[in-house]
C-alpha positions as a Markdown table, in Angstrom:
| # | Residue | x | y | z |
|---|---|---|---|---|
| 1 | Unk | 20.2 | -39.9 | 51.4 |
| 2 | Unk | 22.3 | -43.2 | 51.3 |
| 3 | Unk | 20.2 | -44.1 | 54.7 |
| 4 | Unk | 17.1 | -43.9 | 53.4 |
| 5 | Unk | 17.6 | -45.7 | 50.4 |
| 6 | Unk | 19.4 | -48.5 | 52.1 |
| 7 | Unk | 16.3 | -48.6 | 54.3 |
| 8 | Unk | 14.4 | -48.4 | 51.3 |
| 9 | Unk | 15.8 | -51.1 | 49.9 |
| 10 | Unk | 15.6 | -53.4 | 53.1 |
| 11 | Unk | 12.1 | -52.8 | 54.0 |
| 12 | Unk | 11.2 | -53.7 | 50.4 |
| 13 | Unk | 12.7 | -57.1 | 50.9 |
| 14 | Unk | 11.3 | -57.4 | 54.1 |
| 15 | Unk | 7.5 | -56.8 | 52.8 |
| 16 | Unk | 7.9 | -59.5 | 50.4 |
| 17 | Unk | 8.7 | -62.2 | 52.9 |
| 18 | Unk | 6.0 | -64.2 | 52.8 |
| 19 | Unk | 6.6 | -65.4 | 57.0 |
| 20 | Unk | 6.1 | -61.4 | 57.7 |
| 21 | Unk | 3.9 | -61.5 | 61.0 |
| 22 | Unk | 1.0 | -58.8 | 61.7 |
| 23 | Unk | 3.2 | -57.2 | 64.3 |
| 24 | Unk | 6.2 | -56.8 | 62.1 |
| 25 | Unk | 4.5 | -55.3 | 59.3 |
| 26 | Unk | 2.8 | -52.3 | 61.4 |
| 27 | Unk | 6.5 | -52.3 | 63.0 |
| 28 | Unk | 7.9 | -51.7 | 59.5 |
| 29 | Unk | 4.8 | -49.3 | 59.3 |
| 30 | Unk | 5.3 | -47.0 | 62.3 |
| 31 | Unk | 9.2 | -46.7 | 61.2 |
| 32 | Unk | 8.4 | -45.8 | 57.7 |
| 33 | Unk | 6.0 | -42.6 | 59.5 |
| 34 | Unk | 8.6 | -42.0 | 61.9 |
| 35 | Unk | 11.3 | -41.5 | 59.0 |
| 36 | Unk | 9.4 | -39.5 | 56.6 |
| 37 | Unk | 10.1 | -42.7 | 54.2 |
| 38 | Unk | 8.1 | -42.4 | 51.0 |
| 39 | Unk | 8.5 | -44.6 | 47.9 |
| 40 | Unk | 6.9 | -47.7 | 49.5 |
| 41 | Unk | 3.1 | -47.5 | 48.4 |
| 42 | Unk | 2.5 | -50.3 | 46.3 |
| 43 | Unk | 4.9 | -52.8 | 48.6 |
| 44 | Unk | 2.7 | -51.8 | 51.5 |
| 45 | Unk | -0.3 | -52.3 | 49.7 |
| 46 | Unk | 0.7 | -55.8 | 48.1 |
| 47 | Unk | 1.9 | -56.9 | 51.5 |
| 48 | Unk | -1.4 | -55.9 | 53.2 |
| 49 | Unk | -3.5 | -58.3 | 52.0 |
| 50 | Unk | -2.0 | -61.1 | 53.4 |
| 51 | Unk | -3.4 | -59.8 | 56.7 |
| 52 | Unk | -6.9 | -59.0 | 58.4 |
| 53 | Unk | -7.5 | -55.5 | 59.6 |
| 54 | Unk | -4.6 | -54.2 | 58.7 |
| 55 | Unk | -5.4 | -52.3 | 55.2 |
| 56 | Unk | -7.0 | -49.0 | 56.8 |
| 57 | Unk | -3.3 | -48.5 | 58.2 |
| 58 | Unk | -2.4 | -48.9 | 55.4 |
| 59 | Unk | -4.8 | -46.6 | 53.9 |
| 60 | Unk | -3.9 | -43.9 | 56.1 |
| 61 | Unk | -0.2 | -44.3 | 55.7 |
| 62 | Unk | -0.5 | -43.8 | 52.4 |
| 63 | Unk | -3.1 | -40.7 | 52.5 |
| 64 | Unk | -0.8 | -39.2 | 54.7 |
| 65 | Unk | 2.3 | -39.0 | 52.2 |
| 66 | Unk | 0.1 | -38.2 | 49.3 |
| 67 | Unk | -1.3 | -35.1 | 51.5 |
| 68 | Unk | -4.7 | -36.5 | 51.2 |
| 69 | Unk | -5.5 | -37.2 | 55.1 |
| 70 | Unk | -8.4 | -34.5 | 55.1 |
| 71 | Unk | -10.4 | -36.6 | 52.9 |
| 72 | Unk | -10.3 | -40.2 | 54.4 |
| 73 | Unk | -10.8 | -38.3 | 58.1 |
| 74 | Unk | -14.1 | -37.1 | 56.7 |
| 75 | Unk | -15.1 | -41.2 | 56.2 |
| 76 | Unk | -13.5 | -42.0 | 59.7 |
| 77 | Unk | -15.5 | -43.4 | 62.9 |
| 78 | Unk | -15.4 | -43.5 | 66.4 |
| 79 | Unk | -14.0 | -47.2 | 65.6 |
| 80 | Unk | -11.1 | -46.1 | 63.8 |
| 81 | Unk | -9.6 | -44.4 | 66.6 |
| 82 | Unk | -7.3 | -47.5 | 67.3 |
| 83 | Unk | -6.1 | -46.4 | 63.0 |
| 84 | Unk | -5.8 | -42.9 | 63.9 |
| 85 | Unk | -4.0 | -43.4 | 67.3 |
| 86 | Unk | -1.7 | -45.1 | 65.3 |
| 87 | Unk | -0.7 | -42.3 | 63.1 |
| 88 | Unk | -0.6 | -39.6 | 65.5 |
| 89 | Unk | 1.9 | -41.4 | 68.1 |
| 90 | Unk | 4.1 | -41.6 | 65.1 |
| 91 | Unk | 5.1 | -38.4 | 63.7 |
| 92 | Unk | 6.9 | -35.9 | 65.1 |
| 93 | Unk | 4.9 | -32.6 | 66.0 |
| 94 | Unk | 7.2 | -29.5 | 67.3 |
| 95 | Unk | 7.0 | -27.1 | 64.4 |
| 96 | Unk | 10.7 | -27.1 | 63.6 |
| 97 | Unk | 10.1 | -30.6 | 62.4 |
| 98 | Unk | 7.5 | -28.8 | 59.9 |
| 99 | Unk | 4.9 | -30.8 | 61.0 |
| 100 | Unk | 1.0 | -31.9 | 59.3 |
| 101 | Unk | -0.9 | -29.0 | 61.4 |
| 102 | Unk | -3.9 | -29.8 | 59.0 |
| 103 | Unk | -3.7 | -33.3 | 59.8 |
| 104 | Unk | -4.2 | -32.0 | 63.4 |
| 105 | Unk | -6.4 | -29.8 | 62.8 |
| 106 | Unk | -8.8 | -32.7 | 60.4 |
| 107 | Unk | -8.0 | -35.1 | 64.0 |
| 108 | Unk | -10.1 | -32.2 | 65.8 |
| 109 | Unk | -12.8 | -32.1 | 63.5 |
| 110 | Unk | -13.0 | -35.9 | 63.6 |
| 111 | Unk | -13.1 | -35.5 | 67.5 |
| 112 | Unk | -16.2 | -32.7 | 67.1 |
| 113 | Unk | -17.8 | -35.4 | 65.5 |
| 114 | Unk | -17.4 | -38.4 | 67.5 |
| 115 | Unk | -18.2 | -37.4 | 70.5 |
| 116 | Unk | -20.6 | -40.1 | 71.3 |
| 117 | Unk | -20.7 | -43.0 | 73.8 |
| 118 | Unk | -20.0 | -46.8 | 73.0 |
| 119 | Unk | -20.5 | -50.1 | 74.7 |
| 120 | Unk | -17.3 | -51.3 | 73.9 |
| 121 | Unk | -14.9 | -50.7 | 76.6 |
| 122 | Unk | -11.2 | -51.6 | 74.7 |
| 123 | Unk | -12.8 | -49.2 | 72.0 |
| 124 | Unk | -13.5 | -46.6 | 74.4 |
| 125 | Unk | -9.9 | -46.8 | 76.0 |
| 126 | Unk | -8.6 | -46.4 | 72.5 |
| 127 | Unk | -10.5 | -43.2 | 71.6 |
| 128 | Unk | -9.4 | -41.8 | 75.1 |
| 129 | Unk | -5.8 | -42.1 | 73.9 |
| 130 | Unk | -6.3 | -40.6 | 70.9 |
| 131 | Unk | -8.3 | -37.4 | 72.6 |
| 132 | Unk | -5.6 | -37.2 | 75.1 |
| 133 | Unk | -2.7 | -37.3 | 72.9 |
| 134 | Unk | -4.9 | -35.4 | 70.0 |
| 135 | Unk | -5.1 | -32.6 | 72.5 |
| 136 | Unk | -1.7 | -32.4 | 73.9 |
| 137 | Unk | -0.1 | -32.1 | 70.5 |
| 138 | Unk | -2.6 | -29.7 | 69.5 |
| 139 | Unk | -1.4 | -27.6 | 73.2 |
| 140 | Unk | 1.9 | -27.8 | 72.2 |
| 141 | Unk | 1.3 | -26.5 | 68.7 |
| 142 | Unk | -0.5 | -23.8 | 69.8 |
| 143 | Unk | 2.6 | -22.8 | 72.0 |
| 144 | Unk | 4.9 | -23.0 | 69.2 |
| 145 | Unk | 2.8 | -20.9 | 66.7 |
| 146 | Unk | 2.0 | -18.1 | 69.7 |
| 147 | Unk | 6.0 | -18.0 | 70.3 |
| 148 | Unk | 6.7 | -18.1 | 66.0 |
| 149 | Unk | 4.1 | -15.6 | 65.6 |
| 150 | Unk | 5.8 | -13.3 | 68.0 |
| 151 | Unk | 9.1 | -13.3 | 66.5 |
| 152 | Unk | 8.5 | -10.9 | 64.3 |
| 153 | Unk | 11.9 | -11.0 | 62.8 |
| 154 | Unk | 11.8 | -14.5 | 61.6 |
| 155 | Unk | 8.6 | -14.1 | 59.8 |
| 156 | Unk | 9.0 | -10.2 | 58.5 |
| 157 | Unk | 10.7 | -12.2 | 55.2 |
| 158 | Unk | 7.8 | -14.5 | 54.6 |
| 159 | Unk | 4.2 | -13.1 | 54.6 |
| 160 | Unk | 2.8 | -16.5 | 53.7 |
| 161 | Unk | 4.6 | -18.0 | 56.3 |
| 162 | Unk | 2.8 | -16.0 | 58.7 |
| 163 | Unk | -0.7 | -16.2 | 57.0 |
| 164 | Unk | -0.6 | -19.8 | 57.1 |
| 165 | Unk | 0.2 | -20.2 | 60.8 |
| 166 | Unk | -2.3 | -17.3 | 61.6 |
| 167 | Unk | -4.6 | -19.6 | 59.7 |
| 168 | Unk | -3.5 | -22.6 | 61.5 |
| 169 | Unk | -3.8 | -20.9 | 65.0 |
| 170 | Unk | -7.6 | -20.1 | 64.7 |
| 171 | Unk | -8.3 | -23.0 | 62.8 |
| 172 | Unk | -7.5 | -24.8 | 66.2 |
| 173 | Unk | -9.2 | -22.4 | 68.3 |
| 174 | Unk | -12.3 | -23.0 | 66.4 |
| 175 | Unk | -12.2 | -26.7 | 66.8 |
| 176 | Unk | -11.6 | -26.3 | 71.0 |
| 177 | Unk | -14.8 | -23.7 | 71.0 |
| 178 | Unk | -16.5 | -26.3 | 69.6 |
| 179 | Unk | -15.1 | -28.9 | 71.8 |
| 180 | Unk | -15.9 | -26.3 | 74.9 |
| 181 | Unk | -19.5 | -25.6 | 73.6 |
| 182 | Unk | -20.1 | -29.1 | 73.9 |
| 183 | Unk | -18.6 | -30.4 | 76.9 |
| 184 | Unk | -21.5 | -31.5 | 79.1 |
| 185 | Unk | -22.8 | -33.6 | 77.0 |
| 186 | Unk | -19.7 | -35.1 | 76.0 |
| 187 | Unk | -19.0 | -38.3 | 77.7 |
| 188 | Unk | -15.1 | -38.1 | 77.0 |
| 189 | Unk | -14.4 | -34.4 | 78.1 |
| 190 | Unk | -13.4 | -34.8 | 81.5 |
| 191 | Unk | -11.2 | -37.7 | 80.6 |
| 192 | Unk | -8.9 | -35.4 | 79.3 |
| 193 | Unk | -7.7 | -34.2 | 82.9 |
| 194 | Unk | -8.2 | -31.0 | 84.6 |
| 195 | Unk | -4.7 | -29.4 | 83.0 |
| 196 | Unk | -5.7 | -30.2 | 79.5 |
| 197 | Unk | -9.4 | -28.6 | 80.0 |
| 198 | Unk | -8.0 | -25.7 | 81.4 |
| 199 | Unk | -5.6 | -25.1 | 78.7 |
| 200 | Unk | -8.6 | -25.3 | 76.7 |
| 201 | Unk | -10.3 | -23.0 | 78.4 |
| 202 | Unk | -7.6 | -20.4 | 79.0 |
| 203 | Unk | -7.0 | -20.5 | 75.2 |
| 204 | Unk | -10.2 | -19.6 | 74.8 |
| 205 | Unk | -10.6 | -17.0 | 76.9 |
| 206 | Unk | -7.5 | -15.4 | 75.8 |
| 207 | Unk | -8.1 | -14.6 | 72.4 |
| 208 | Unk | -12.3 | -14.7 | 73.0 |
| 209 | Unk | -12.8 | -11.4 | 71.0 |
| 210 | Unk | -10.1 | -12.0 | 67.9 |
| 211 | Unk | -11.5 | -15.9 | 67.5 |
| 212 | Unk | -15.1 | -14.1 | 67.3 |
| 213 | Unk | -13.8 | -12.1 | 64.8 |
| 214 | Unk | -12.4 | -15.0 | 62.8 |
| 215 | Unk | -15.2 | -17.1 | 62.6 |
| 216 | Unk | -17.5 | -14.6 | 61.8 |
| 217 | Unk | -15.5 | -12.7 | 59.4 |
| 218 | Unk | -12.2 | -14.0 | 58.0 |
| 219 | Unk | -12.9 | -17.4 | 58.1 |
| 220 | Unk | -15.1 | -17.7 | 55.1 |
| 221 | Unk | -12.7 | -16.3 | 53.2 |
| 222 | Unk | -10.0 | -18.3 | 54.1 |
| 223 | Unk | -11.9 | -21.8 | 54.2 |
């Protein structure tokens, strides 16, 4: 507890320097995420507007501590992959660091949507990234809530528990059907690599009849 408020305290001084490059502020930024440091909101937002492009990290920094990442995905583009790249490469995602799975699962979504060509190749590079990584945290996730889920003993105390990452486990399966569905017309699917689409795909198969189940009956009571 002392930590964090002694890096509290310095990071509030350092936002207020008025020399503060670009740089060091989304340094400051990605160690803030990194640290689960809350308690900074109106420094960063003061600081921000001494700087171009720099407010939708911001933005998103600040969404994501106030739980409300679901909402400003809805509003994000293709060009904002750079913004959400950003975010994702810094937080941690194994489950026993209790991580955002909705925030993951809202990044799919986003993905669902986006999947359309643009001229602009350092834009294009960026989203790539953000698929890639997007995909192999979701992967991992999946792992962690098949292995959970079969532990029987750890979750037997906690029905909620269990509900939620039942929830959380088809909630991702029905953003990679959709991601499956549509990959030939996708022009970024094959830039994943042949081990992430056949994770995909053996996901899929796996649990073929129970996802059907879901998303024609469960899900729109639990939506």
């Amino acid at each position: 507890m002392e930590t964090e408020l002694e890096f509290l305290s310095l990071y509030k001084k350092r936002l207020k320097g008025p020399e503060l490059e670009e740089y060091e502020f989304k340094e400051i930024l990605e160690d803030i995420l990194r640290n689960e440091l809350e308690g900074l909101t109106e420094e960063l937002v003061r600081a921000s507007v001494r700087y171009n492009g720099i407010s939708k990290y911001v933005d998103l920094v600040r969404s994501y501590f106030n739980g409300e990442t679901k909402t400003l995905l809805e509003t994000f583009t293709i060009a904002d992959a750079p913004v959400l790249y950003f975010l994702i490469s810094n937080l941690k995602w194994s489950l026993d660091e209790f991580p955002d799975v909705s925030l993951l699962i809202s990044t799919l979504k986003y993905h669902v949507r986006t999947q359309v060509s643009v001229e602009d190749k350092n834009l294009r590079k960026e989203y790539i990234r953000l698929y890639r990584l997007s995909i192999y945290h979701t992967l991992n996730i999946l792992v962690d809530l098949g292995d959970a889920l079969d532990l029987e003993t750890t979750l037997e105390k906690d029905e909620e528990l269990e509900k939620l990452m039942i929830f959380w486990n088809y909630e991702i399966l029905d953003q990679f059907s959709k991601i499956y569905e549509t990959r030939k017309e996708s022009p970024y699917y094959k830039k994943l690599g042949w081990f992430k689409r056949w994770a995909i795909c053996g996901h899929l198969s796996d649990t073929k009849e129970a996802l059907y189940v879901y998303q024609t009956k469960w899900r729109p009571f639990w939506a």
